[in-house]
One Martini backbone bead per residue (centre of mass of N, CA, C, O) as a GRO file, in nm:
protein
  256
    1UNK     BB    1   0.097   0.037   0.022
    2UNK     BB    2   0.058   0.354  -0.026
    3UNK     BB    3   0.246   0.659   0.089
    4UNK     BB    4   0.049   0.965   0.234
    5UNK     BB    5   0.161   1.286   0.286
    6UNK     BB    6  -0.017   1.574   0.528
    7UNK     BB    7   0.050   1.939   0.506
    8UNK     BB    8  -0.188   2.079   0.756
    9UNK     BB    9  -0.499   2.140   0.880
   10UNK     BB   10  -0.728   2.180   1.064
   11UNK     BB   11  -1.055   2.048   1.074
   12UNK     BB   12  -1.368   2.055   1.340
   13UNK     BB   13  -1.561   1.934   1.090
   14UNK     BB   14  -1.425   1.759   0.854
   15UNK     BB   15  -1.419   1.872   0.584
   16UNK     BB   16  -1.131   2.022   0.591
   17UNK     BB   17  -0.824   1.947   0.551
   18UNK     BB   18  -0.676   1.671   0.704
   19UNK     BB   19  -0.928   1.546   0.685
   20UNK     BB   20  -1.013   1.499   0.419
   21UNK     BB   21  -0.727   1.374   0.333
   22UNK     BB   22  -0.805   1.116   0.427
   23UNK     BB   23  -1.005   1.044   0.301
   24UNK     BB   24  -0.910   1.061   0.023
   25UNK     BB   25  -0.691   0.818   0.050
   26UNK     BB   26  -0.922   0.590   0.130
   27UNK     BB   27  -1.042   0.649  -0.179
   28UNK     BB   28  -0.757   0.534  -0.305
   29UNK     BB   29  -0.580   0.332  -0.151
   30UNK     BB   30  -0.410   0.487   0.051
   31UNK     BB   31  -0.206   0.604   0.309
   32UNK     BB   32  -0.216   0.804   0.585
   33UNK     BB   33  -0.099   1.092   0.689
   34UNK     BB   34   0.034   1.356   0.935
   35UNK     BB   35   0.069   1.693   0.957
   36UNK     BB   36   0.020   1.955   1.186
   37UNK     BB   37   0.001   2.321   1.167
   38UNK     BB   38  -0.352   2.391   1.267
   39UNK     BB   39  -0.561   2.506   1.434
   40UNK     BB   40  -0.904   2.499   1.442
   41UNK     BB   41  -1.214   2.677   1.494
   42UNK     BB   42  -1.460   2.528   1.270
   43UNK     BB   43  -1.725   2.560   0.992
   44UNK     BB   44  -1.929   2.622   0.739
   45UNK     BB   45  -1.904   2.960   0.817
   46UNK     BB   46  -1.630   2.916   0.955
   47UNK     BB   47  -1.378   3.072   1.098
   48UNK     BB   48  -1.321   3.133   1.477
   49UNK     BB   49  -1.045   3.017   1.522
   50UNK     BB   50  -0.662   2.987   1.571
   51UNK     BB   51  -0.353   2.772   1.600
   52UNK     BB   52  -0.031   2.749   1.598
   53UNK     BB   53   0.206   2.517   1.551
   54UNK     BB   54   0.514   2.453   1.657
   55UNK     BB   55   0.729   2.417   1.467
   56UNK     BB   56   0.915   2.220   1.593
   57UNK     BB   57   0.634   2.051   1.618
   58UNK     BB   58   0.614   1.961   1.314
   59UNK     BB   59   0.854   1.883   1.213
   60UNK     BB   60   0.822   1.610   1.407
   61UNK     BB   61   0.612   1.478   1.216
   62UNK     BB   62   0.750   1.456   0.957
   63UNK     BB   63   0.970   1.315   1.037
   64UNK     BB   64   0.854   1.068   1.182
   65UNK     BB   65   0.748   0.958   0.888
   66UNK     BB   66   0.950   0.961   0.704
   67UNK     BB   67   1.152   0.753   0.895
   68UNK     BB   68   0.936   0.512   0.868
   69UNK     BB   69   0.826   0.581   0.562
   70UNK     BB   70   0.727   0.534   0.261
   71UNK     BB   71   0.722   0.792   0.068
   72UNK     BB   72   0.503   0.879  -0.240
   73UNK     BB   73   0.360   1.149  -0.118
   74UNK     BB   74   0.291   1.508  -0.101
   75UNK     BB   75   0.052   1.708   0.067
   76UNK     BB   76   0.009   2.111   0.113
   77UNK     BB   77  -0.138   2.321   0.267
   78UNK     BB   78  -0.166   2.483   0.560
   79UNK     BB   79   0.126   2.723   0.688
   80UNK     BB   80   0.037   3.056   0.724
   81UNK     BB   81   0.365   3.081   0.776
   82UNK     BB   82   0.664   3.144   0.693
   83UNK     BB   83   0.828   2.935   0.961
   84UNK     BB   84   0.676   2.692   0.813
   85UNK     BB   85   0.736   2.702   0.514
   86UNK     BB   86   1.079   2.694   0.529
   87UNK     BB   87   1.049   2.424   0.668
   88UNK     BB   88   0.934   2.258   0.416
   89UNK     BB   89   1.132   2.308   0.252
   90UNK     BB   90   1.387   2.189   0.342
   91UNK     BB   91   1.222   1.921   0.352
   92UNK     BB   92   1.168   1.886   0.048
   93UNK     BB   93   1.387   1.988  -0.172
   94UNK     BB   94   1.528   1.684  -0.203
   95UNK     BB   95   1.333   1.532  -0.254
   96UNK     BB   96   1.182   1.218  -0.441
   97UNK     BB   97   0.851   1.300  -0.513
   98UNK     BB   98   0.563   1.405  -0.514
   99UNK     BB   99   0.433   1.745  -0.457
  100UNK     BB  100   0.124   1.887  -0.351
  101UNK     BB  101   0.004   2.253  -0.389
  102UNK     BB  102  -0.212   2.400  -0.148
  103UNK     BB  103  -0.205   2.795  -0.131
  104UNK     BB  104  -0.368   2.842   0.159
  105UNK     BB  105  -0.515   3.196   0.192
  106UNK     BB  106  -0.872   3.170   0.162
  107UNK     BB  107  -1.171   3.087   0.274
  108UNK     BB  108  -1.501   3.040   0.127
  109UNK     BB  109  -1.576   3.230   0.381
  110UNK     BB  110  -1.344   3.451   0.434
  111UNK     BB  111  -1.087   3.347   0.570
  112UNK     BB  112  -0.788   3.413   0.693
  113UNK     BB  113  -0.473   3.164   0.592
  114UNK     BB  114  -0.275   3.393   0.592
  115UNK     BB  115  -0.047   3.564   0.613
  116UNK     BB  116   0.088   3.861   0.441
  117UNK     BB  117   0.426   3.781   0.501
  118UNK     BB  118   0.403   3.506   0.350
  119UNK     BB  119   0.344   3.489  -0.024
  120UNK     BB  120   0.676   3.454  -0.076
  121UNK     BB  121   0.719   3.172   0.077
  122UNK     BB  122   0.486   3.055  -0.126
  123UNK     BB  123   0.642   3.091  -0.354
  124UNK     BB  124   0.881   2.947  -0.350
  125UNK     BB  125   0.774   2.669  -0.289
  126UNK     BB  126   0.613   2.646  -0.591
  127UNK     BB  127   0.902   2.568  -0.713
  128UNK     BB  128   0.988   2.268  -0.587
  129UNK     BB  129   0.699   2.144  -0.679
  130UNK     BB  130   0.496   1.944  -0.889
  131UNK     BB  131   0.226   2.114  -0.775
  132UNK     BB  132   0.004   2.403  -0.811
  133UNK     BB  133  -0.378   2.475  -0.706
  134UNK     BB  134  -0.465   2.751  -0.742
  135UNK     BB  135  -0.730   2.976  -0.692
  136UNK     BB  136  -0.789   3.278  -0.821
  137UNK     BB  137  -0.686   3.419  -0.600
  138UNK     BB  138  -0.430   3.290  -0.547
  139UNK     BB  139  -0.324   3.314  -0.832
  140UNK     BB  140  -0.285   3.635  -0.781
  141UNK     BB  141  -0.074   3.670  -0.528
  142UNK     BB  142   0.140   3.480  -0.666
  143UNK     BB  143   0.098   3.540  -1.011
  144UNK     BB  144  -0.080   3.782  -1.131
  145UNK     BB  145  -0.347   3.636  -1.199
  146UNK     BB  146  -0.553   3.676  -1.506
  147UNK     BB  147  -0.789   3.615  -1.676
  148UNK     BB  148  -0.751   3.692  -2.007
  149UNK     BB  149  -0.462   3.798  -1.960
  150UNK     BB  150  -0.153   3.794  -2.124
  151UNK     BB  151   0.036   3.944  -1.903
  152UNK     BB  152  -0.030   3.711  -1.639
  153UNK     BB  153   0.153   3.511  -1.780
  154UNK     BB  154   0.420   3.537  -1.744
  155UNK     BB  155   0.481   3.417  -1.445
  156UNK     BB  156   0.394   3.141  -1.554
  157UNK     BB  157   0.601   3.093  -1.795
  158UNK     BB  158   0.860   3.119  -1.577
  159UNK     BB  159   0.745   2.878  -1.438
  160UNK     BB  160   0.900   2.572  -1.311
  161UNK     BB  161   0.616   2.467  -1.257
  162UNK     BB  162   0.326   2.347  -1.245
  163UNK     BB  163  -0.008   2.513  -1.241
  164UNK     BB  164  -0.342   2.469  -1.118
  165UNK     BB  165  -0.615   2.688  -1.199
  166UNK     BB  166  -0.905   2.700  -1.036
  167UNK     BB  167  -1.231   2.812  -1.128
  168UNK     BB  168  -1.387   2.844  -1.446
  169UNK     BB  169  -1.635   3.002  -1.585
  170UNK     BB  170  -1.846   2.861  -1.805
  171UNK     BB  171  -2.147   2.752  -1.946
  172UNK     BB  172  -2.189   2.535  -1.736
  173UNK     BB  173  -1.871   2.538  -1.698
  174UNK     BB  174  -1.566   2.388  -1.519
  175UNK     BB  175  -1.212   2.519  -1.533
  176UNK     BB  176  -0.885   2.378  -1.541
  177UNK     BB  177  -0.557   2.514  -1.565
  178UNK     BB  178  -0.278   2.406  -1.713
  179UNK     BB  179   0.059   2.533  -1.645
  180UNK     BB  180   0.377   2.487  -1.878
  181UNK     BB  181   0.485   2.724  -1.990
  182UNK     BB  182   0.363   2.731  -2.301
  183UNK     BB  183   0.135   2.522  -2.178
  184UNK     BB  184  -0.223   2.443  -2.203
  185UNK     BB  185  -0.478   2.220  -1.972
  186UNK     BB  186  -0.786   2.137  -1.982
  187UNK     BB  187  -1.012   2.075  -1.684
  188UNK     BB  188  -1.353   1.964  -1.722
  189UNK     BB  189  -1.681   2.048  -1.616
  190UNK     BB  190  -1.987   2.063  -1.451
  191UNK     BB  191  -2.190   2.237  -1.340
  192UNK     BB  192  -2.277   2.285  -0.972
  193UNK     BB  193  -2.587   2.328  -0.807
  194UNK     BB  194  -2.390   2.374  -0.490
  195UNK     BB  195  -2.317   2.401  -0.148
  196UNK     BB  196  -2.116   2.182  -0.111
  197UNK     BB  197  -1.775   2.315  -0.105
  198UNK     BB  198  -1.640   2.196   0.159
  199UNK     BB  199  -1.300   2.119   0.084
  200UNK     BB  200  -1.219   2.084  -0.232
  201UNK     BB  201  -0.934   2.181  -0.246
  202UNK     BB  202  -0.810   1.949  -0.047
  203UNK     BB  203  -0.928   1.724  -0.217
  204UNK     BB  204  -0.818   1.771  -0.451
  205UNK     BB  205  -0.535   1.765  -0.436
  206UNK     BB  206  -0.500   1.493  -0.278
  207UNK     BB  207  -0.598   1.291  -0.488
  208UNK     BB  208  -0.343   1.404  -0.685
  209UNK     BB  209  -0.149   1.265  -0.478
  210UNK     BB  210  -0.236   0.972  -0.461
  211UNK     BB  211  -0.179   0.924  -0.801
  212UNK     BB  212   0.071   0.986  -0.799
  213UNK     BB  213   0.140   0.728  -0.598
  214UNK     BB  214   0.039   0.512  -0.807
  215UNK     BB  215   0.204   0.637  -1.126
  216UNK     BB  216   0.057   0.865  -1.218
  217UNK     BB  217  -0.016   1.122  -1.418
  218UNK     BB  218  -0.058   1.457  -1.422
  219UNK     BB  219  -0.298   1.408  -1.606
  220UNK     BB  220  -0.440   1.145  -1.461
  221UNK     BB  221  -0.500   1.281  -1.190
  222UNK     BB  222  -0.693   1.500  -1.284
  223UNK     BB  223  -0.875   1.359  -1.381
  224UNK     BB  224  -0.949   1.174  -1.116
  225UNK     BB  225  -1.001   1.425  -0.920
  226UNK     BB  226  -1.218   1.556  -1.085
  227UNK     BB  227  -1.415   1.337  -1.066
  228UNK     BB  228  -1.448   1.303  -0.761
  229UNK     BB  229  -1.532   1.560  -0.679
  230UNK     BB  230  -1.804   1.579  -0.862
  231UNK     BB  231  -1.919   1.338  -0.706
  232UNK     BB  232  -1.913   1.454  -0.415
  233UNK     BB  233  -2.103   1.685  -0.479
  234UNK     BB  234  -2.362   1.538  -0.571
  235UNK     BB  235  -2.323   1.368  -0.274
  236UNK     BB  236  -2.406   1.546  -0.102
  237UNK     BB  237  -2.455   1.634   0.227
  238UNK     BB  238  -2.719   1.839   0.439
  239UNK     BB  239  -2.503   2.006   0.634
  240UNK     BB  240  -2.530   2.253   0.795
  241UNK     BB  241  -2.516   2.642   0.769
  242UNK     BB  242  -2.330   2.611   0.542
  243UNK     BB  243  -2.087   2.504   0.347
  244UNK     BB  244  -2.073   2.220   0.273
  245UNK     BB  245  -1.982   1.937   0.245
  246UNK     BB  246  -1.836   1.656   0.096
  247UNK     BB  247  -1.870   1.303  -0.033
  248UNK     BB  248  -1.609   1.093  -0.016
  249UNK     BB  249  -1.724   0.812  -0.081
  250UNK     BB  250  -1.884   0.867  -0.306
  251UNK     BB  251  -1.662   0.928  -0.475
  252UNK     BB  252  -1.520   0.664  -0.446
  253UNK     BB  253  -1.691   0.476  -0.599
  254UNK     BB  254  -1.560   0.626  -0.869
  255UNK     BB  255  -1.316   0.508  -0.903
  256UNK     BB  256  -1.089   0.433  -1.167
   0.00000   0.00000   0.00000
C-alpha cells in the first residue's frame, strides 16, 4: 500500500484540511498520515479562531513519518506563516517524490488563512513542487494572474513546475487550467448548483496527491481527482448551516 504524507490544518468540522486529506487517501486506496500545522475552529460557516502549532513540533511530526515509511506523495496545505513554509521548504527540497501544493490563503467563507508576509515564502516554496493547485483569488496573489489578460500569463510562463489554477466558470462548465511552460491543459466538468463545496480544494489536491502516489501521470491525476471531486459534491450531504462539506465515500465509489 502506497503512502501518502498531507502536511496541513485541522479543520474541526471535519470538511476540510487534514480530516478531507485523510477520507481522500482513503478512497483511493492508499495509507494517510499527517503533519498539523495549524488547529482551527472551523465549521460550515466559517473560521472562529485558529492556533498555530510550534515549528519545531510541526517538523517532528513530519520527521517521524519521513523515518518510518517510505512516503510516496506528499499534499502540502496551510502553512499559515513565514517559519512553517521555510521549515518545509527545506524538508521538501531535497526529496524525489512527486508533491502537490495547495497555497491555501483565504477560506471559501472568507476567512484569512495566510499571514500577509507570509506570500513571497509561499511563492518560493510553489518553486520546488511538483503541483500548485491555487484558485483564482491564490493564483492572483501569488502569480498576478488575471483570466484572459495575456501579460498576466507571464509569471506562469517563467514559472518552473506546473500550476493548475482552478475554478474558470463558463457556460455552466468549470475549468482548470494547467499552465507549464507555454503549454497550457484544460480540465472541465459541468457546473454543479451546489452549496456543499467546503473542502473541495483540500480534497482536489489531495486526490491529486494520491494518484501521483499510485504511478499515474499528473495528467491523469487531474483528470481522476477532477472527477472524484465532481461526484463528491453530487453527492454531498445537506448538513451544516453553511457551504456544506462534500461526500468523500460517494466520489470514492466512482475512482476509476
Amino acid at each position: 500500500m502506497k503512502v501518502v504524507l498531507s502536511i496541513a490544518g485541522s479543520d474541526s468540522s471535519g470538511g476540510a484540511g487534514i480530516q478531507a486529506d485523510l477520507k481522500t487517501f482513503e478512497a483511493f486506496g492508499v495509507f494517510g498520515t499527517s503533519a498539523i500545522t495549524v488547529l482551527t475552529a472551523q465549521n460550515t460557516t466559517g473560521v472562529q479562531a485558529l492556533l498555530p502549532l510550534d515549528v519545531d513540533f510541526i517538523e517532528q511530526q513530519i520527521q517521524s513519518v519521513l523515518s518510518d515509511f517510505d512516503v510516496a506523495a506528499i499534499k502540502i496545505g496551510m502553512l499559515y506563516d513565514t517559519d512553517i513554509i521555510q521549515m518545509v521548504h527545506r524538508i521538501i527540497e531535497p526529496l524525489n517524490i512527486p508533491i502537490v501544493l495547495d497555497p491555501v490563503c483565504i477560506s471559501k467563507a472568507g476567512s484569512p488563512l495566510l499571514k500577509d508576509d507570509a506570500i513571497d515564502a509561499l511563492r518560493e516554496l510553489s518553486r520546488v513542487v511538483t503541483l500548485s493547485t491555487p484558485n483564482l483569488h491564490e493564483a492572483y496573489r501569488l502569480f498576478g494572474y488575471k483570466p484572459d489578460d495575456r501579460n498576466s500569463l507571464a509569471q506562469l510562463v517563467q514559472h518552473p513546475t506546473p500550476v493548475l489554477i482552478k475554478h474558470h466558470v463558463k457556460d455552466n462548465t468549470t475549468s482548470d487550467l494547467l499552465y507549464f511552460g507555454d503549454q497550457k491543459q484544460i480540465f472541465s466538468a459541468p457546473m454543479i448548483d451546489s452549496t456543499s463545496q467546503h473542502g473541495t480544494g483540500c480534497s482536489y489536491s489531495s486526490a491529486i496527491a494520491a494518484n501521483l502516489a499510485l504511478g499515474f501521470s499528473l495528467e491523469a491525476s487531474i483528470e481522476k481527482a477532477k472527477h472524484f471531486i465532481t461526484n463528491a459534491i453530487v453527492q454531498a450531504p445537506h448538513i451544516g448551516h453553511g457551504p456544506g462539506p462534500i461526500n468523500h465515500k460517494a466520489g470514492g465509489n466512482h475512482v476509476a
